[in-house]
PASEBA-1860 file (N, C-alpha, C; in nm, 3 decimals):
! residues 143
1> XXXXXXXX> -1.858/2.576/-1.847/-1.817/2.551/-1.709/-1.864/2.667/-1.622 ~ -1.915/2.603/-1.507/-1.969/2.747/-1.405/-1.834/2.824/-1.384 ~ -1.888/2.957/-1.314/-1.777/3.032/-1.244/-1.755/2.984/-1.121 ~ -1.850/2.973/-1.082/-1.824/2.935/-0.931/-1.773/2.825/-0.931 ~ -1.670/2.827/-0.815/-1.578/2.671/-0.815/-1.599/2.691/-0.640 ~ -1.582/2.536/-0.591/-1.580/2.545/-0.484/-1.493/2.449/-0.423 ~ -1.457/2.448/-0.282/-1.360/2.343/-0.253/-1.431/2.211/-0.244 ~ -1.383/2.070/-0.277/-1.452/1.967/-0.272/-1.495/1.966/-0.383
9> XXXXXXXX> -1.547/2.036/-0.513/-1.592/2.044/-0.667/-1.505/1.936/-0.704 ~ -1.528/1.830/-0.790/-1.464/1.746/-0.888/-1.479/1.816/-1.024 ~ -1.377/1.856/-1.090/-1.416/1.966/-1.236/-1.303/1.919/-1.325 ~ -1.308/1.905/-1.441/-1.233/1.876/-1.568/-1.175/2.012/-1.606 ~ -1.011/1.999/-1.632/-0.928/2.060/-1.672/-0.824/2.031/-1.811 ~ -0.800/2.177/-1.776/-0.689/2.121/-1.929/-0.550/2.172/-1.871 ~ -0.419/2.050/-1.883/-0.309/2.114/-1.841/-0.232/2.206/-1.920 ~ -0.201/2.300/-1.870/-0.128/2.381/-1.947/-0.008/2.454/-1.949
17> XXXXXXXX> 0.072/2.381/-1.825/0.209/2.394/-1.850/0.239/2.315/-1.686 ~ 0.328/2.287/-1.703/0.467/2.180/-1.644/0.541/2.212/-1.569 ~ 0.578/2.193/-1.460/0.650/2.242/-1.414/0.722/2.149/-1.315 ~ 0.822/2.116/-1.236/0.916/2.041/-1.182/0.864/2.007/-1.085 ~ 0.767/2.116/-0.988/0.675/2.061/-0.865/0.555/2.035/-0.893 ~ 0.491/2.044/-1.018/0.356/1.993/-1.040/0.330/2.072/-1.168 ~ 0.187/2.047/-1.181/0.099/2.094/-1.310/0.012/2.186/-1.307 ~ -0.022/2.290/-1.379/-0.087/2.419/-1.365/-0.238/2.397/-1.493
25> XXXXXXXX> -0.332/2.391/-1.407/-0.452/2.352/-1.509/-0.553/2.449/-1.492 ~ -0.589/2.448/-1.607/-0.666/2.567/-1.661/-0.812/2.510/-1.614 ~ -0.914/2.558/-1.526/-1.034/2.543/-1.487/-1.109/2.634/-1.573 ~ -1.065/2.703/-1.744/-1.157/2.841/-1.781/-1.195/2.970/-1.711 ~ -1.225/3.042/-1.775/-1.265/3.176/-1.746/-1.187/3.270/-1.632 ~ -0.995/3.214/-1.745/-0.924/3.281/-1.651/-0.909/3.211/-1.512 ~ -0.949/3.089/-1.481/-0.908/3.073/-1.362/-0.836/2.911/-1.409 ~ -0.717/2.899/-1.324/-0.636/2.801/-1.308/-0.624/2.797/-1.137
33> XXXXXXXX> -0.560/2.635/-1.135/-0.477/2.601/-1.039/-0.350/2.463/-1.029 ~ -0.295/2.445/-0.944/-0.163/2.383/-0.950/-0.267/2.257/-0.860 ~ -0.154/2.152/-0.938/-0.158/2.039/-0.878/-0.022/1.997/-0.843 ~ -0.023/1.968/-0.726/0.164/1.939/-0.692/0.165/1.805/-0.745 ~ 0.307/1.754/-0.742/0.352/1.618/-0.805/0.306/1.543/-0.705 ~ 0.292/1.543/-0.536/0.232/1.468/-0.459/0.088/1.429/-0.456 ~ 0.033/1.524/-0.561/-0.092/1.501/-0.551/-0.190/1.467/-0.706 ~ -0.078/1.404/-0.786/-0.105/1.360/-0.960/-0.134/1.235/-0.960
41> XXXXXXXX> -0.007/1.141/-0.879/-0.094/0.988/-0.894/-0.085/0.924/-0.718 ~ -0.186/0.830/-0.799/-0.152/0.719/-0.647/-0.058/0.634/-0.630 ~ -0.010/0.600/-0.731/0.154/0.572/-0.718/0.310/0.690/-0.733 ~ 0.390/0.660/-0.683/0.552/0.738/-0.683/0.555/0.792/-0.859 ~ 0.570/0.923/-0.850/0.639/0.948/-1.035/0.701/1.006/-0.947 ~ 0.849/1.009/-1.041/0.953/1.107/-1.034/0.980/1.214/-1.103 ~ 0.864/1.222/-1.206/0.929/1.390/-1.285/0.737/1.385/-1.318 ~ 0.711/1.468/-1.274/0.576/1.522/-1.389/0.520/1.493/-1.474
49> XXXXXXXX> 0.614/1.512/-1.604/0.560/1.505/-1.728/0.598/1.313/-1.762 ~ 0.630/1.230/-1.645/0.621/1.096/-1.621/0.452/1.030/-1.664 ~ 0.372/1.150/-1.592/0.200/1.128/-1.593/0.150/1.229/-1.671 ~ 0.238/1.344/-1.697/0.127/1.436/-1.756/0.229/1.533/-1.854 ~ 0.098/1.563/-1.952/0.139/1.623/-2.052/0.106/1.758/-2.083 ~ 0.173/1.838/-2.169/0.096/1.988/-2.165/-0.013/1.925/-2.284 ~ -0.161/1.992/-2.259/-0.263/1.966/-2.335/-0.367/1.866/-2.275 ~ -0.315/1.808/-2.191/-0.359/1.647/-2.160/-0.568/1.733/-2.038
57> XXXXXXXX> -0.665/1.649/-2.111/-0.756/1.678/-2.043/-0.754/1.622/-1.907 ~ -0.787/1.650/-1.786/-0.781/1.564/-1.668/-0.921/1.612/-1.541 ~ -0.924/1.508/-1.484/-1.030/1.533/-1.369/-1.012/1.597/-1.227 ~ -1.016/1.662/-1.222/-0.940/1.708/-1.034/-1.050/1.749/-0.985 ~ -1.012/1.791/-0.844/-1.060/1.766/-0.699/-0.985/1.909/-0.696 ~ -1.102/1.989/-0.632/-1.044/2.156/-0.525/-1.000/2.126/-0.408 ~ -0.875/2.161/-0.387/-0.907/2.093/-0.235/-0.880/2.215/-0.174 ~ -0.818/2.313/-0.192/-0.845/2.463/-0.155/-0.863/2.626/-0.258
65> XXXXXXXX> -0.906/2.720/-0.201/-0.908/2.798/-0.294/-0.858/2.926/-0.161 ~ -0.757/2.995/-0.204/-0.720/3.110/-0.106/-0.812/3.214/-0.100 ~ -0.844/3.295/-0.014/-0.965/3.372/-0.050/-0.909/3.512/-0.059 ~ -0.762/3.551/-0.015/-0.671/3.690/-0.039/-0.588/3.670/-0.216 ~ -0.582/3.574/-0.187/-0.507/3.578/-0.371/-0.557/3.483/-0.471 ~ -0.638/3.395/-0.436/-0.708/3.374/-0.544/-0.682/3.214/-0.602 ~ -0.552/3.162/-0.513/-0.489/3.041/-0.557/-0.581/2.910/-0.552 ~ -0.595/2.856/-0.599/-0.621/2.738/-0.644/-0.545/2.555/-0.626
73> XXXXXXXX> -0.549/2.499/-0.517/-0.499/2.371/-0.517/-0.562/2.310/-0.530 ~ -0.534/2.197/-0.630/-0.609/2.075/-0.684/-0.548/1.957/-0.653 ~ -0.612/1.832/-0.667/-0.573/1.685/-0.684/-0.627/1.624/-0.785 ~ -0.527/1.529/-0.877/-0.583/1.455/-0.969/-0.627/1.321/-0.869 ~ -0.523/1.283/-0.800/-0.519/1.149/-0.715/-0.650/1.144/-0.648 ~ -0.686/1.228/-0.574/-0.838/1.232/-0.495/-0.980/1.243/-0.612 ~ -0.969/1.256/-0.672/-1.087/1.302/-0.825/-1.105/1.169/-0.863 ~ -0.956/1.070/-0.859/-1.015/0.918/-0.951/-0.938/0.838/-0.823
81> XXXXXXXX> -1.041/0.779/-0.784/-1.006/0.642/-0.698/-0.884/0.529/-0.717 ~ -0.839/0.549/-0.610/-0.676/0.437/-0.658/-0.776/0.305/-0.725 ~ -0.678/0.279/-0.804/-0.706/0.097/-0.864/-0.677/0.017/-0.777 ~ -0.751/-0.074/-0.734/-0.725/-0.190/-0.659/-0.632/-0.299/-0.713 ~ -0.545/-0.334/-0.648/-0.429/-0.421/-0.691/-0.466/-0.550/-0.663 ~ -0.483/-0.658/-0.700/-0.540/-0.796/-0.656/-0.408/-0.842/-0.631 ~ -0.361/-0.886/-0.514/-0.229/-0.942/-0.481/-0.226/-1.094/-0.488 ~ -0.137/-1.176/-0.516/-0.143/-1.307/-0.545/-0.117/-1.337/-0.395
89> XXXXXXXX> -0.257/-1.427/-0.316/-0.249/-1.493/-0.220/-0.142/-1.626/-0.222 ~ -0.032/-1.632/-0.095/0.009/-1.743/-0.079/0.012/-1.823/0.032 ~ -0.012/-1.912/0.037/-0.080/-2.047/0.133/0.092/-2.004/0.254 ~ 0.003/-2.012/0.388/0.104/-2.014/0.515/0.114/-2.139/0.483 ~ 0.243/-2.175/0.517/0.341/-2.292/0.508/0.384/-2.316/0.704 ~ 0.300/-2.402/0.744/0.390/-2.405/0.855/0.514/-2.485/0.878 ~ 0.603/-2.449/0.959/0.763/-2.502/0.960/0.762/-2.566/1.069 ~ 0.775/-2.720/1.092/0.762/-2.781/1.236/0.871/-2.850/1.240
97> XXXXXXXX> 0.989/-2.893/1.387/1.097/-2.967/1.412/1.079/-3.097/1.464 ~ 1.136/-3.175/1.431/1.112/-3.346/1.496/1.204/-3.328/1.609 ~ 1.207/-3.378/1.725/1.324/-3.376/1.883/1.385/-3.478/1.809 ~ 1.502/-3.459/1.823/1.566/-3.538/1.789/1.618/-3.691/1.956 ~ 1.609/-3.803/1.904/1.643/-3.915/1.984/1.802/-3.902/2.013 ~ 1.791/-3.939/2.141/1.940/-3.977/2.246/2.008/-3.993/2.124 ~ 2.042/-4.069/2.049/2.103/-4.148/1.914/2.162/-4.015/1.802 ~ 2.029/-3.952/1.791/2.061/-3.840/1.706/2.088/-3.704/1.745
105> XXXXXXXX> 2.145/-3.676/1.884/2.177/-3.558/1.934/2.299/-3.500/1.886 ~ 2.357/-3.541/1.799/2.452/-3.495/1.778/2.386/-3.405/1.593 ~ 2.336/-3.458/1.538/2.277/-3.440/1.389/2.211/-3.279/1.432 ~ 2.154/-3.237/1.320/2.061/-3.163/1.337/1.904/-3.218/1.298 ~ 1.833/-3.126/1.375/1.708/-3.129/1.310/1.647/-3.175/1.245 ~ 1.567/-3.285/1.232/1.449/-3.335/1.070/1.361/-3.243/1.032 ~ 1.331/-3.213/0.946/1.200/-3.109/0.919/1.107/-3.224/0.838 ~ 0.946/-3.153/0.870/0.871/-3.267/0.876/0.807/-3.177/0.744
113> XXXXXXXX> 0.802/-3.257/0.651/0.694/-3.225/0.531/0.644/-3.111/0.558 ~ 0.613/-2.960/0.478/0.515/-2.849/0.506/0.351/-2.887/0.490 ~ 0.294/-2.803/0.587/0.165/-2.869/0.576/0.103/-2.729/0.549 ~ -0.015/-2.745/0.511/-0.097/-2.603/0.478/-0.227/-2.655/0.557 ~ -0.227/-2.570/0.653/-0.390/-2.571/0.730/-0.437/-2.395/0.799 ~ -0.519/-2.425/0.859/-0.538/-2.324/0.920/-0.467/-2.294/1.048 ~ -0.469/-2.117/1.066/-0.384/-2.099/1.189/-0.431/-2.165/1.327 ~ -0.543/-2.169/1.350/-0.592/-2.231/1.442/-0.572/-2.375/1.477
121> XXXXXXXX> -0.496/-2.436/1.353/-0.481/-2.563/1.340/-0.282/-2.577/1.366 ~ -0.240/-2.478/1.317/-0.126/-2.436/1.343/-0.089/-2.430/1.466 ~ -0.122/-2.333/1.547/-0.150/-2.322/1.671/-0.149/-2.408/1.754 ~ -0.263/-2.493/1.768/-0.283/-2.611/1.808/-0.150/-2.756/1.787 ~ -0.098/-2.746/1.688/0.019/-2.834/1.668/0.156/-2.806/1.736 ~ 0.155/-2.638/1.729/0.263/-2.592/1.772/0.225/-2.577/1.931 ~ 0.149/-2.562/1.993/0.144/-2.590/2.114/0.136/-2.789/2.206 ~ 0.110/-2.819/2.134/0.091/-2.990/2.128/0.286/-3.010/2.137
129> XXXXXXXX> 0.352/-2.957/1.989/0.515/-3.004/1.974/0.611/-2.897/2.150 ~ 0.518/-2.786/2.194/0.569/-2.719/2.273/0.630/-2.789/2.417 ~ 0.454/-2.867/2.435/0.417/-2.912/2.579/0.481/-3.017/2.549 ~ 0.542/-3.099/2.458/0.605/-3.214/2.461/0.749/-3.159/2.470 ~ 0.749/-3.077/2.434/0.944/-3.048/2.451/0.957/-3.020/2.593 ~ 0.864/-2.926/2.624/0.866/-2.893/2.779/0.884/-3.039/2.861 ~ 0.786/-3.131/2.832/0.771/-3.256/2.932/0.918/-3.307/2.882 ~ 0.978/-3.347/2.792/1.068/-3.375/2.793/1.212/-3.276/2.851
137> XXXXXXX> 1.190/-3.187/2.860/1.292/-3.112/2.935/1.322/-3.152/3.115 ~ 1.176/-3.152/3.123/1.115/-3.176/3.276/1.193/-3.327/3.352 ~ 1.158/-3.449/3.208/1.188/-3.535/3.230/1.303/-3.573/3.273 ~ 1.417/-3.480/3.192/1.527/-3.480/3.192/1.580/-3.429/3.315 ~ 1.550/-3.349/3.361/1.614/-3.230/3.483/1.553/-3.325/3.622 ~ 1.489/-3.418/3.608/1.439/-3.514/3.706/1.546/-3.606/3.686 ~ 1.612/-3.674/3.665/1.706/-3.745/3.655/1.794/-3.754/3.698
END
């Protein structure tokens, strides 16, 4: 392993001890640095040694190096690219009301079969059931 390390370097480590706010990894030739627990995975752990072990080889990311004392901050999380999660797509369901007739004002509501289309098609229905409630409001207040 070179000596020279620099910030932005992606470099393989070995952890070598544990600690409650993060992990302390050995970069060789006498030089280490800490990786905080915020910066081990791309998902929430709650204790450390949840992801990591003393011994465990790993990949990190410099993301600073102090230039008065010598410190060393790393990331495992930035070194390996989050995993992409494929989320299970589910079909918009639109929810539409029937007006209910003079007859049935007292009932509630019919709901009309769910339909699956596009929003634009959505849209279009729900403005169509709008302008008819409106005209029928209209109709009414004329009376």
């Amino acid at each position: 392993m070179s000596n020279i390390l620099e910030v932005g370097m992606i470099v393989e480590g070995k952890v070598i001890q544990i600690k409650p706010f993060g992990a302390f990894i050995s970069l060789g030739e006498n030089k280490r640095g800490l990786v905080h627990i915020s910066q081990i995975s791309h998902d929430y752990i709650k204790e450390v040694g949840d992801a990591l072990k003393e011994g465990d080889t790993v990949k990190v990311k410099i993301l600073s190096i102090e230039a008065e004392t010598g410190k060393i901050s790393l990331s495992i999380k930035d070194a390996n690219p989050k995993p992409k999660v494929e989320r299970e797509q589910r079909p918009f369901k639109e929810k539409s009301f029937e007006r209910p007739n003079s007859s049935d004002r007292d009932k509630s509501f019919k709901k009309e079969p769910e339909k699956s289309g596009t929003l634009e098609d959505m849209l279009k229905d729900w403005t169509k059931q709008s302008n008819d409630r409106q005209a029928d409001i209209n109709r009414r207040l004329k009376r």
